[in-house]
N, C-alpha and C positions, 0 to 999 in steps of 0.2 A: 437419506441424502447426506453428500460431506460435502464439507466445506472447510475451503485451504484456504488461508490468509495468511498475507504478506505484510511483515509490520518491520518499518528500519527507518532510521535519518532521510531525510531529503538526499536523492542522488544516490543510495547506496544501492541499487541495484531492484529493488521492486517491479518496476513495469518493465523491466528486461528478465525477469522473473516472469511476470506474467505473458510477455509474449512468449517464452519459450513454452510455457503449459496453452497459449492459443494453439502454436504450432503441434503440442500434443494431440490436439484439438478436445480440450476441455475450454468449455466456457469461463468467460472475462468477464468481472464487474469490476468498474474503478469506481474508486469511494471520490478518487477527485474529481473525474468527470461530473457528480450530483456539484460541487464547489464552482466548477466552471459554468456548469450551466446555470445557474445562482448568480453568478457575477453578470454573464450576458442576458438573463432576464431583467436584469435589474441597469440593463444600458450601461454597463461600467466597461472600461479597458481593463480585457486579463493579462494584469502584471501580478507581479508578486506581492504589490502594495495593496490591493484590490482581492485580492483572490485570501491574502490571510485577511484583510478586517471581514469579509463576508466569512469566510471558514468559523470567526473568533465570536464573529454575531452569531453565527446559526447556531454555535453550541453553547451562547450565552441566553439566548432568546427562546431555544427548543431545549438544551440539555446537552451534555455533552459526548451524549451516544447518538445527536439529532443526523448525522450523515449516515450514521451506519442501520438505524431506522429506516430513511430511505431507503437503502439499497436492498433491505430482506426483501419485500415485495419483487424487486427486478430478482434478485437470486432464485425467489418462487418462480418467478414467471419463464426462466431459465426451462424448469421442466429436465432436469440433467440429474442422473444421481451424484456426479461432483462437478464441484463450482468454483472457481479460485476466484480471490476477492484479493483487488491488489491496493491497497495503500491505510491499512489499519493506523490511525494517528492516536489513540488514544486506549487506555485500560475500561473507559465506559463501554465506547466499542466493541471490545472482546468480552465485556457481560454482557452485555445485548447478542454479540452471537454464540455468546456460551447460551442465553439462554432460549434461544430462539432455537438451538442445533442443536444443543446436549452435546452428547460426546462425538455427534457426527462434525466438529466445529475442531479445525485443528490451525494453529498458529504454527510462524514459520519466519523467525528473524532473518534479516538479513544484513550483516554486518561491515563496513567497510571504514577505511579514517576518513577524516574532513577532507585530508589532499588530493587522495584519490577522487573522493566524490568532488569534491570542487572541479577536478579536471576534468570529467565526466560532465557537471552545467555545463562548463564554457564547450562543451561539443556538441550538446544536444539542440539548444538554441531554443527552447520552447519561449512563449511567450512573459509567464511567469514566474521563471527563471533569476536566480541573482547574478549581479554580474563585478561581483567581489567574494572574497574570501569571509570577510566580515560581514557581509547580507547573507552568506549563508550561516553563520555564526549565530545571527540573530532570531533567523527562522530552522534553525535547531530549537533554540532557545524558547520560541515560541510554539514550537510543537511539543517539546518538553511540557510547556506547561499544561497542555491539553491529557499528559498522564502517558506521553508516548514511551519514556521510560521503563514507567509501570508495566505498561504492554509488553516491550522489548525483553521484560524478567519472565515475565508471564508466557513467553514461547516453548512452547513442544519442541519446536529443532533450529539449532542457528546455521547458517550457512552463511560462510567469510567469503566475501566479495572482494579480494586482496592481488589476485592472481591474474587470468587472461579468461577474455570471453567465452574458450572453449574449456577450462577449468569449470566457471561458473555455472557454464549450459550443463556440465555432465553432474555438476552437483544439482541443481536444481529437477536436471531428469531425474535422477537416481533419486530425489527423496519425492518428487511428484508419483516416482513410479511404486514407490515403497506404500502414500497413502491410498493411489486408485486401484493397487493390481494385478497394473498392467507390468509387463519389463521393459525394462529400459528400452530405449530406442538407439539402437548401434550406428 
């Protein structure tokens, strides 16, 4: 079994990462979905404000690999010889599926500036979204401190989200295609 993970900033590009390997049609775990659905069991409104204190509790209360925990079980239940797992926040995370995968566990940075990814919130509109330059600033900050850095050094391959959508998508083919196999898709 392999397993591709997607680790970057807020906004730089991950789950436009991961839907291009759906459309591959390799299977999707999101690490934030286990976060979201955490906030809505627990009757909260998912904002940003809500969505980091439950992320900050589960990895302070369980550990700080506590989301990526989760989601091995859904990655098993997958049943797929490869898995892309989109939103690595942490260096616990990538021990837990270093150790869970062995070398079948590959990282995959995704890099873009703050401006770019800020322009990219203000289009997406998700719920728990910032809606300043300095709320994103903060939940860098705050994902920083979860070791997302650590992670970020810790990648097998970086791919700069700098460019245009059809840039990104051909980079993201080309190294999705490089860990499954397969060739690119023209």
């Amino acid at each position: 079994m392999k397993i591709i993970a997607f680790v970057g900033m807020p906004a730089s590009g991950k789950s436009e990462a991961a839907r291009i390997a759906a459309e591959m049609g390799i299977p999707v775990i999101n690490m934030g979905d286990v976060i979201r659905r955490e906030v809505l069991r627990r009757g909260l409104e998912p904002n940003d404000s809500n969505t980091g204190m439950v992320a900050t509790e589960l990895r302070k209360c369980e550990g700080m690999d506590a989301v990526a925990i989760r989601c091995v079980s859904q990655i098993r239940e997958k049943g797929s010889e490869l898995v892309v797992v989109d939103g690595v926040r942490g260096i616990a995370e990538v021990e837990c599926f270093r150790r869970e995968f062995g070398e079948g566990f590959v990282l995959i940075s995704i890099y873009a500036p703050i401006e770019i990814r800020f322009s990219r919130v203000q289009k997406r509109g998700r719920s728990d979204d910032m809606n300043s330059i300095e709320g994103l600033r903060r939940r860098d900050e705050r994902e920083l401190s979860w070791g997302m850095g650590e992670a970020i050094e810790a990648s097998n391959v970086q791919i700069e989200n700098n460019f245009t959508l059809e840039t990104f998508k051909k980079d993201v083919v080309d190294v999705l295609s490089n860990y499954s196999g397969e060739n690119p898709a023209q």
